[in-house]
C-alpha positions as CSV (number, residue, x, y, z in Angstrom):
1,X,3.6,8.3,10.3
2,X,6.7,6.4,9.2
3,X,9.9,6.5,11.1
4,X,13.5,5.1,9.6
5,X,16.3,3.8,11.1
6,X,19.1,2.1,10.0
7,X,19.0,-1.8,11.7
8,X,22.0,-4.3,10.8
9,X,23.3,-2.8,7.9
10,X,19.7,-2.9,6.3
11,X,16.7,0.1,6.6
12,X,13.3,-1.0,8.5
13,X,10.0,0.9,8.8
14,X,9.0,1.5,12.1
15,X,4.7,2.1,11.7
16,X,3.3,3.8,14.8
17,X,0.3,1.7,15.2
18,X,-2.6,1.2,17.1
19,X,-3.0,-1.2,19.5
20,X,-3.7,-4.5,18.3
21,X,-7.0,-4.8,16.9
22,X,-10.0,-7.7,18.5
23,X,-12.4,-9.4,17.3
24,X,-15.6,-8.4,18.6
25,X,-17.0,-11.1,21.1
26,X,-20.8,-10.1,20.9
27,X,-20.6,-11.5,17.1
28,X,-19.7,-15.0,18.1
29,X,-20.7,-14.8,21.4
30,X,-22.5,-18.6,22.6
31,X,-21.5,-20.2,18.9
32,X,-20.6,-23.5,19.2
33,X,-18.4,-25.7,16.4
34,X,-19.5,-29.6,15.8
35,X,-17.9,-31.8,13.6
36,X,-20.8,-33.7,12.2
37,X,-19.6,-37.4,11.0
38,X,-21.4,-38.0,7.4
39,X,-22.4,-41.8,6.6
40,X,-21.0,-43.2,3.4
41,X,-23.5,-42.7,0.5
42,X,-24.9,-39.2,2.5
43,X,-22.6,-36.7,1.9
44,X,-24.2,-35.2,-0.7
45,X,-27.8,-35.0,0.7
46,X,-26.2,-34.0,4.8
47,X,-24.2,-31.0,3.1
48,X,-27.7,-29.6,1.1
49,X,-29.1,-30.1,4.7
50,X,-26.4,-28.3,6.1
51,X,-26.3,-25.6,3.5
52,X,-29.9,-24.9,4.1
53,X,-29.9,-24.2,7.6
54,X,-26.7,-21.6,6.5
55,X,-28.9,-19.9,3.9
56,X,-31.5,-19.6,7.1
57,X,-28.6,-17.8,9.0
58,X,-28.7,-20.4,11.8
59,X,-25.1,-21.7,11.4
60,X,-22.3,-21.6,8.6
61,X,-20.1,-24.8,7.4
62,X,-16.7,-24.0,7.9
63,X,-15.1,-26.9,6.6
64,X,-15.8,-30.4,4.4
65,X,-13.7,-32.8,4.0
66,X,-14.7,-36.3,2.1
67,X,-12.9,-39.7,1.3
68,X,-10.9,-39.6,3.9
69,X,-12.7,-39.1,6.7
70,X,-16.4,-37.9,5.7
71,X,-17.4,-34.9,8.0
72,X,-18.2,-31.5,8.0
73,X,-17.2,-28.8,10.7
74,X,-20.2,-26.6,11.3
75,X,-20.4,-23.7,13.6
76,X,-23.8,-23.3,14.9
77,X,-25.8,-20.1,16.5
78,X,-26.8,-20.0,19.8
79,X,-30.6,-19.6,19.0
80,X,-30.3,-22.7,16.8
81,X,-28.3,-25.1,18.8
82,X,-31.7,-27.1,19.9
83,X,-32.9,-27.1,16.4
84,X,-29.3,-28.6,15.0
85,X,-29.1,-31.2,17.4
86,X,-33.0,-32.1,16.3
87,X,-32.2,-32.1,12.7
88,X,-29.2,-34.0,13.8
89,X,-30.7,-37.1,15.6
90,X,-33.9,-36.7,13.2
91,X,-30.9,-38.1,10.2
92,X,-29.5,-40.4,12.9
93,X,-26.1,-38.5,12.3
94,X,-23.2,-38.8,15.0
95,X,-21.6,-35.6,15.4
96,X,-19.3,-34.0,18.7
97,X,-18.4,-30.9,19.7
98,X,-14.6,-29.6,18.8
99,X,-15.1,-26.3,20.4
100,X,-17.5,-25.5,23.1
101,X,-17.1,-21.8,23.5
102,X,-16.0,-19.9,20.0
103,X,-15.6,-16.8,21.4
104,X,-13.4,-18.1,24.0
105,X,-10.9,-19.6,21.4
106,X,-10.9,-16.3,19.4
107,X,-10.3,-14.3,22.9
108,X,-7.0,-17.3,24.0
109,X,-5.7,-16.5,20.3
110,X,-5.9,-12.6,19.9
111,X,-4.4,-12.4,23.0
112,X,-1.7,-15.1,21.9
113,X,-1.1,-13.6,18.8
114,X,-1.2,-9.8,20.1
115,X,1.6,-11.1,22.7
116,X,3.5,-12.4,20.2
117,X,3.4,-9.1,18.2
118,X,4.0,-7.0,21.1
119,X,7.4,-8.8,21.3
120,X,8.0,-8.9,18.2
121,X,6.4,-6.5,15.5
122,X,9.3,-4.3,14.9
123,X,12.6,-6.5,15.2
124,X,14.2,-8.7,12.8
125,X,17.2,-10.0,12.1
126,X,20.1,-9.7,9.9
127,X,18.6,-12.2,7.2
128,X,15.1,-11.6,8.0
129,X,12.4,-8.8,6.4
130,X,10.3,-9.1,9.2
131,X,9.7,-11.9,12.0
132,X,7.0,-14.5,11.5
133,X,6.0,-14.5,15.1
134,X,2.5,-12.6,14.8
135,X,-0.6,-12.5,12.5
136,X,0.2,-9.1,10.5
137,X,-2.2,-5.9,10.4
138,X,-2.9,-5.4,6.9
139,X,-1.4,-1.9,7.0
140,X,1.8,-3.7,8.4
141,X,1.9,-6.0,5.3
142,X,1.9,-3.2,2.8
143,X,4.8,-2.0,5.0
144,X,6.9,-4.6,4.6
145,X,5.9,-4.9,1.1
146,X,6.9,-1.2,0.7
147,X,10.4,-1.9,2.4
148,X,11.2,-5.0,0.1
149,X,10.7,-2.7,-2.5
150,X,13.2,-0.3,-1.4
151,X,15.4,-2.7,0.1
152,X,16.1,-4.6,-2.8
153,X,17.7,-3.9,-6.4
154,X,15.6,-6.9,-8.1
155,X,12.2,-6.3,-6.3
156,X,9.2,-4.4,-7.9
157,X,5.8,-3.6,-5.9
158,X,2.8,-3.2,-8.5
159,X,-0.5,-2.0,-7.3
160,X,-2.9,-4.2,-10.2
161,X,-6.0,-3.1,-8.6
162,X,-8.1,-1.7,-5.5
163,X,-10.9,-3.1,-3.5
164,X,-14.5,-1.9,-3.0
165,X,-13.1,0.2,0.3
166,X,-10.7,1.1,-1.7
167,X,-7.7,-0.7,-0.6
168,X,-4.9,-1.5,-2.6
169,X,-3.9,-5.2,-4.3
170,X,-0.6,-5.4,-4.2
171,X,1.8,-7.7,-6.2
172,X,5.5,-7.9,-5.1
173,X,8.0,-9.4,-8.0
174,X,11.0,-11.0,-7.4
175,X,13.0,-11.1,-10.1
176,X,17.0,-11.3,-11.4
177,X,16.5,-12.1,-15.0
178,X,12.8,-10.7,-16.6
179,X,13.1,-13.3,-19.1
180,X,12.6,-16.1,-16.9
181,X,9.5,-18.0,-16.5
182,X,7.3,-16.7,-13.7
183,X,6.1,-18.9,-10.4
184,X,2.8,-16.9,-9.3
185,X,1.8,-17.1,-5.4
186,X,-1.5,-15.8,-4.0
187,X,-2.9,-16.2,-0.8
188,X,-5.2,-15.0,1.5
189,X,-8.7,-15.0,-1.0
190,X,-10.8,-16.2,1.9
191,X,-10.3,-13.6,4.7
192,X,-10.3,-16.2,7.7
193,X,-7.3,-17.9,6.3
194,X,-4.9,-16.2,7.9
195,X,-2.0,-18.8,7.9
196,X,-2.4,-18.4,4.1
197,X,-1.0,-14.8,3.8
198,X,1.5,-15.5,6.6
199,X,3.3,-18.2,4.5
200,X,3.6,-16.3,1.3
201,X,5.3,-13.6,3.6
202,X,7.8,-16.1,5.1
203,X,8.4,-17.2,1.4
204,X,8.8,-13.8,0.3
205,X,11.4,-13.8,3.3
206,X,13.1,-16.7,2.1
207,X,13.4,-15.6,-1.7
208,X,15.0,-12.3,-0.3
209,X,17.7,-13.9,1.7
210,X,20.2,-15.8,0.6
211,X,18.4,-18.9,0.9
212,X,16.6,-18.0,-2.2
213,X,19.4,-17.3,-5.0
214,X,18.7,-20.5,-6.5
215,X,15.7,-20.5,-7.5
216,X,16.1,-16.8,-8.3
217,X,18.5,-18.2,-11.5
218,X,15.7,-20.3,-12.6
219,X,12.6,-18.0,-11.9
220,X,11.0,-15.3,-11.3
221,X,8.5,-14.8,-8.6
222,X,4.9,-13.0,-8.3
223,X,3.6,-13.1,-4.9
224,X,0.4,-11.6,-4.1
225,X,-0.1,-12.1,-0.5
226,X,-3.5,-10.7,0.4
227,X,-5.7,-10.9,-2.2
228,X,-8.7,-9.9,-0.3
229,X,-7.9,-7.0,2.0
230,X,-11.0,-5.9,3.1
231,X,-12.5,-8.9,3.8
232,X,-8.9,-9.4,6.1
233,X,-9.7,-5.9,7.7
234,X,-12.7,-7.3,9.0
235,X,-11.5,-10.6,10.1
236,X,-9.0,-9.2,12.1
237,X,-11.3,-6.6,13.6
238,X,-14.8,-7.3,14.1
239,X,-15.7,-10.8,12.7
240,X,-12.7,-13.5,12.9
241,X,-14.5,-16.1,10.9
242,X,-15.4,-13.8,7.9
243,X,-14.8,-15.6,4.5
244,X,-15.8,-13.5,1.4
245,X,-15.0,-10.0,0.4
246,X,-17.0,-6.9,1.9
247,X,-19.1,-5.4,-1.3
248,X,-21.9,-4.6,-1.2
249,X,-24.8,-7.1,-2.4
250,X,-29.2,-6.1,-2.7
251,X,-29.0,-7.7,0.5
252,X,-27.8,-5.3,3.5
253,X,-27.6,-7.6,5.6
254,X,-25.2,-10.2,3.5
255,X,-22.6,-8.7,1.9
256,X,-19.6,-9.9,0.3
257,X,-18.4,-12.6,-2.5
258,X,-16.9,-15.7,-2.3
259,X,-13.9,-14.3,-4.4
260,X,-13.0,-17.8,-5.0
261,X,-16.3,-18.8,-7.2
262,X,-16.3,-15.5,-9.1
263,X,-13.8,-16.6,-11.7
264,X,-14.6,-16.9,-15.4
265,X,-14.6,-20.3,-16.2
266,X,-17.6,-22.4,-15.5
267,X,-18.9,-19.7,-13.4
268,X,-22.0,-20.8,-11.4
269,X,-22.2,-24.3,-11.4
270,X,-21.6,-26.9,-8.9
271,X,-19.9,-25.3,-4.9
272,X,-21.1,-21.4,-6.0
273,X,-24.0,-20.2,-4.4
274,X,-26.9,-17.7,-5.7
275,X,-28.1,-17.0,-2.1
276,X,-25.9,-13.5,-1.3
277,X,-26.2,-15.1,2.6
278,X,-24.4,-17.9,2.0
279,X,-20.5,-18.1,2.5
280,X,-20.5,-19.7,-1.5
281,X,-22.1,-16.9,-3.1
282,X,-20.4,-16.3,-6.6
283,X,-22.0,-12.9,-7.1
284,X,-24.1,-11.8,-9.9
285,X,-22.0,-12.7,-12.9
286,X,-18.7,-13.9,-13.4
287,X,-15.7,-11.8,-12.4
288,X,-18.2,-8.8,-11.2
289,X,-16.1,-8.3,-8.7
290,X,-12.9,-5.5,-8.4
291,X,-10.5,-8.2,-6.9
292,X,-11.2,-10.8,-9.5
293,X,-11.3,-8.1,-12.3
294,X,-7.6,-7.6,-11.4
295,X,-6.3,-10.8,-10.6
296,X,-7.7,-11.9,-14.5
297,X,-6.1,-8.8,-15.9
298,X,-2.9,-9.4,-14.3
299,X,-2.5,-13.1,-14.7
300,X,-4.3,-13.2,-18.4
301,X,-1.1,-10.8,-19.2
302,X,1.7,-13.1,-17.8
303,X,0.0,-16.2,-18.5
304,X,2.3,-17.1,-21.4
305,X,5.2,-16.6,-18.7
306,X,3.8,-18.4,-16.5
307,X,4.9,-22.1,-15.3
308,X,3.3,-22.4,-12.1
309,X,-0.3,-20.9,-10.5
310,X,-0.1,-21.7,-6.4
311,X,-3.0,-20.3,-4.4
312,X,-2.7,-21.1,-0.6
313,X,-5.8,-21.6,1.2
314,X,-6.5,-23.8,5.1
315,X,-7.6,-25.7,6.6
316,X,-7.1,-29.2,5.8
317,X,-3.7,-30.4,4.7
318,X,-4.3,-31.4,1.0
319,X,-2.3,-30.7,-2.6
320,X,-5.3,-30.0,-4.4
321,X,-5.4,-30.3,-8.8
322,X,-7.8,-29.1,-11.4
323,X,-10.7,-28.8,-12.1
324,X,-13.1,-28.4,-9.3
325,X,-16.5,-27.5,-11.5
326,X,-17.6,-30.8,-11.9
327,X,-16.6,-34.6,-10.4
328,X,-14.8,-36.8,-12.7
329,X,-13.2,-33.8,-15.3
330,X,-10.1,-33.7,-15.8
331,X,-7.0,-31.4,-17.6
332,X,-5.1,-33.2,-20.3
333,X,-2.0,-33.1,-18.1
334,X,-3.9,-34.5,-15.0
335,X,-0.8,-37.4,-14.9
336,X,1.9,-35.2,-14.8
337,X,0.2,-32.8,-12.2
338,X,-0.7,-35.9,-9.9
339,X,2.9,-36.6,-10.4
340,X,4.3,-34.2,-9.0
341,X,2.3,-34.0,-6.4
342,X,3.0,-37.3,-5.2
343,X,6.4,-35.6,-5.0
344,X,5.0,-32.6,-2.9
345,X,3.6,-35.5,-0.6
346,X,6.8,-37.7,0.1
347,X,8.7,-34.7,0.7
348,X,6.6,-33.4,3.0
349,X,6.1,-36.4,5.2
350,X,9.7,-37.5,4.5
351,X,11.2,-33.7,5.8
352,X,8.4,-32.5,8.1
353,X,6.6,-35.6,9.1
354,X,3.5,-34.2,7.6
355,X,0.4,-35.8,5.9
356,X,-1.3,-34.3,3.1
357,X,-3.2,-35.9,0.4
358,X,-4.1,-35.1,-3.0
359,X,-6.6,-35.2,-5.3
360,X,-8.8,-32.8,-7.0
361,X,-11.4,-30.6,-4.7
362,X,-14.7,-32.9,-6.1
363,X,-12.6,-36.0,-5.0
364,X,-11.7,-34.4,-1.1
365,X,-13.5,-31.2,-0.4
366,X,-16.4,-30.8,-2.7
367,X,-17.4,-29.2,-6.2
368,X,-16.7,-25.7,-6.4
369,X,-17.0,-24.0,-9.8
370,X,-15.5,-20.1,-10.5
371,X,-12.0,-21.0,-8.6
372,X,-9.2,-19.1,-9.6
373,X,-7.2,-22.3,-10.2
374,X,-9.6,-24.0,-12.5
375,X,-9.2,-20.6,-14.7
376,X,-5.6,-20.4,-14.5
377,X,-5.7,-24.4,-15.8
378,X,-8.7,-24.0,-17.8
379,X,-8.8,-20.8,-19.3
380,X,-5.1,-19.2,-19.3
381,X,-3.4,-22.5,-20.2
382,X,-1.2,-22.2,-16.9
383,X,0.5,-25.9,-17.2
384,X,1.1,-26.1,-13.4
385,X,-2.0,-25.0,-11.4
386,X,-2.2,-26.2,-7.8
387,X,-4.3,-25.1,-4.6
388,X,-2.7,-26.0,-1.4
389,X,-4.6,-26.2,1.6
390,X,-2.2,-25.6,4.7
391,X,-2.5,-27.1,8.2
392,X,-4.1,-28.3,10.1
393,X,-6.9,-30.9,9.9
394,X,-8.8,-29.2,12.4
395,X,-7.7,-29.2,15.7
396,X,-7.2,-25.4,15.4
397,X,-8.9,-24.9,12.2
398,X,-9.2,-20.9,11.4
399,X,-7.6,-19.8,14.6
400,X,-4.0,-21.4,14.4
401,X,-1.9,-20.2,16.8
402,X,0.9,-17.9,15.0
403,X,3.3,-20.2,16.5
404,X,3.1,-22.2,13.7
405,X,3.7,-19.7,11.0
406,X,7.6,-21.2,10.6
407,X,6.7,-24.7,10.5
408,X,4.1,-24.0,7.8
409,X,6.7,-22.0,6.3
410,X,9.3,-24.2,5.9
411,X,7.0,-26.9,4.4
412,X,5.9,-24.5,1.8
413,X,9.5,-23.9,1.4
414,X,10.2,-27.3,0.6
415,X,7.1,-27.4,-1.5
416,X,8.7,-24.9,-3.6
417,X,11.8,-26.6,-3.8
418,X,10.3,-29.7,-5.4
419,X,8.3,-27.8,-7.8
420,X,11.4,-26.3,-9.1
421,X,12.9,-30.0,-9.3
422,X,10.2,-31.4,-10.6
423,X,8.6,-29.3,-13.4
424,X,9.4,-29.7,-16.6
C-alpha cells in the first residue's frame, strides 16, 4: 500500500513494509572464512585446487586478488574444515583465519543495518531522495526509483526487461538535453555486492540535487542499479553470500548464473565455469539468460551514444580495464583508458586518502571471460569501459557495514567527476 505526503516542499512514498528481512543462520551456520596466502609462481595451480573443492560443495572462493598481494579468501563448510586445513599443509600453504564465525558477522550486520533503517528508512532531507543510512529492500529501491520519476521533469524510469521470478529491471535516465552523450551505470550483477547498488543510489542522489547540474549540461545518465534482483532477494533474505542469479539450471540443487560470464563476447573461456555448482557458471550458452538478454538489447541500442560503460562491483578497491578473456589482450585504446585511470587513482588518494590500483582483471583478479565490460569494449565499441571494484580490501569484505555507503559515495562521486574531465 502506498501512502503520500507532502515532506519539504517535495512528495515521498511512504511503503508499509515488513519487518526487515534476515538472513537465515542455519545456511551459514559453523562456516568459517581463511585467507589463504598463494606462493609466487602457484597462483594458478592453488586456485584450480581451490575451485575444485568449490565444485565438491565443500567451500566457495569469495575473493582473489594477485600481484599485489597473492591470496585468496575462501569460506569453508563446517564438514570440510579438517579436510581444507589437510589440503592446506599437504601444499605447504600459509593461510589464517579473517572470520571465525560467519554467521555471527552476518547476525552483528543485519542487526546494524536493520538499526540503521529503522531510524532512517522513511526520512530525508530537503536535497536528499532518500538517506543512505541502510542497505535498501529491493521493493524499497523500485520505490524510490518510482518517486524520482515523478519527482522530476528530466527523469524517465524504463522497465527493459524482467527476471526469471519475474521481477522487473529497471533503468532510471537522467537527462536535460536527449542529444547528449550517455554515461551508463550498473551495479549490483553479483547479488552479494551490496555496497555496489547502494552507490549508484547515492549517485542517482547526487545527479538529482543540485550538485549534479553540471554534469547534467554535458551528459546524460543511465543508471541501472540492480541488475540482478532476484538473486538480491535472496541475499537479503535467506542466503547473504549468494552471488549469481536464481534460474533454474538441470541441477536442483545449483541454480543460478554468474550474470557476469554470460555475455556475448568470448563467452566460455578462461574465469566461466561449465559446472552449474560453481559460483562461475556462465550458463549453457551465451546471453541465455533474461537479465543479460536485456542488458544487450538495451545497451546494443544506445551504444552509439554512449561514452562511458561503468559497472560497480566489491570487494577489492581496484579501477579495472578491458578485456578480462584472456592475459596479455588488450583494446586499441588501452593507453588512453590506463590514462585516465591513473587520474581516477590520484584523485582518489589525493581527496579521500584511498588506494586503488588498476590494471585489467587477468593482471589483479584473474581471467574471466563473458563480462559485461569486455562486450561493451569489445563488441559495442563503447570507448570508455571500466569496472570498479569498491571498498574494502577485505576487512569487511561482503558484509560492509552501511555506514560506509557515503564515503563510498563520495569517492564514486569524485570518480565521476574526473571522467567527465578527463574524457575526450
Amino acid at each position: 500500500m502506498l501512502n503520500w505526503i507532502k515532506f519539504t516542499g517535495l512528495f515521498v512514498i511512504l511503503l508499509e513494509l515488513p519487518d526487515f528481512a534476515h538472513c537465515d543462520g542455519n545456511q551459514i551456520r559453523g562456516h568459517r572464512i581463511y585467507r589463504v596466502q598463494v606462493p609466487k609462481g602457484y597462483f594458478e595451480p592453488i586456485v584450480q585446487i581451490l575451485l575444485k573443492g568449490e565444485t565438491e560443495d565443500r567451500f566457495e572462493i569469495l575473493h582473489i586478488s594477485r600481484k599485489l598481494n597473492d591470496f585468496v579468501d575462501v569460506m569453508v563448510n563446517p564438514s570440510s574444515i579438517k579436510s581444507f586445513k589437510k589440503l592446506i599443509q599437504e601444499h605447504n600453504i600459509h593461510t589464517k583465519v579473517i572470520d571465525c564465525n560467519v554467521e555471527r558477522s552476518i547476525r552483528r550486520f543485519t542487526a546494524k543495518n536493520k538499526h540503521a533503517a529503522e531510524r532512517k528508512r522513511f526520512k530525508r532531507s530537503a536535497n536528499k531522495l532518500i538517506s543512505h543510512d541502510f542497505y535498501m529492500q529491493f521493493h524499497e529501491m523500485e520505490a524510490v526509483l518510482k518517486t524520482a520519476d515523478l519527482l522530476y521533469g528530466y527523469t524517465s524510469l524504463e522497465e527493459i526487461g524482467r527476471t526469471a521470478e519475474n521481477r522487473s529491471l529497471w533503468l532510471l535516465k537522467i537527462s536535460q538535453d536527449p542529444t547528449l552523450p550517455i554515461i551508463w551505470i550498473d551495479a549490483g550483477i553479483h547479488a552479494r555486492e551490496w555496497i555496489s547498488s547502494a552507490t549508484a543510489f547515492y549517485l542517482i542522489d547526487k545527479l538529482l540535487s543540485k550538485d549534479g547540474n553540471h554534469l547534467l549540461k554535458k551528459y546524460q545518465f543511465y543508471i541501472a542499479p540492480n541488475v540482478n534482483p532476484d538473486g538480491y532477494v535472496y541475499s537479503y533474505n535467506r542466503d547473504r553470500f549468494w552471488r549469481k542469479n536464481r534460474s533454474r539450471n538441470d541441477q536442483e540443487k545449483c541454480p543460478g548464473t554468474d550474470l557476469n560470464r554470460n555475455f556475448p563476447y568470448k563467452w566460455g573461456l578462461h574465469g566461466a565455469e561449465h559446472d552449474e555448482c560453481t559460483e562461475s557458471y556462465r550458463g549453457k550458452s551465451a546471453a541465455d539468460q533474461l537479465e543479460t538478454q536485456s542488458l544487450v538489447k538495451k545497451l546494443t541500442s544506445i551504444a552509439n551514444q554512449t561514452k562511458l560503460f561503468l559497472t560497480f562491483h566489491a570487494y577489492g578497491q581496484m579501477i579495472l580495464m578491458p578485456y578480462g578473456y584472456k592475459i596479455g589482450v588488450r583494446p586499441i585504446n588501452f593507453k588512453e583508458l590506463k590514462r585516465v585511470a591513473l587520474k581516477l587513482i590520484f584523485r582518489l588518494w589525493i581527496n579521500h586518502n584511498a588506494i586503488y590500483s588498476t590494471g585489467a582483471p587477468t593482471d589483479l583478479l584473474y581471467p574471466a571471460s563473458g563480462g559485461s565490460f569486455d562486450f561493451t569494449c569489445g563488441t559495442l565499441k563503447i570507448p570508455y569501459s571500466f569496472a570498479i571494484e569498491l571498498p574494502d580490501t577485505g576487512t569487511y569484505g561482503f558484509l560492509l557495514p552501511p555506514s560506509f555507503i557515503v564515503q563510498i559515495g563520495e569517492q564514486m562521486w569524485d570518480v565521476l567527476q574526473v571522467f567527465v574531465e578527463e574524457m575526450k
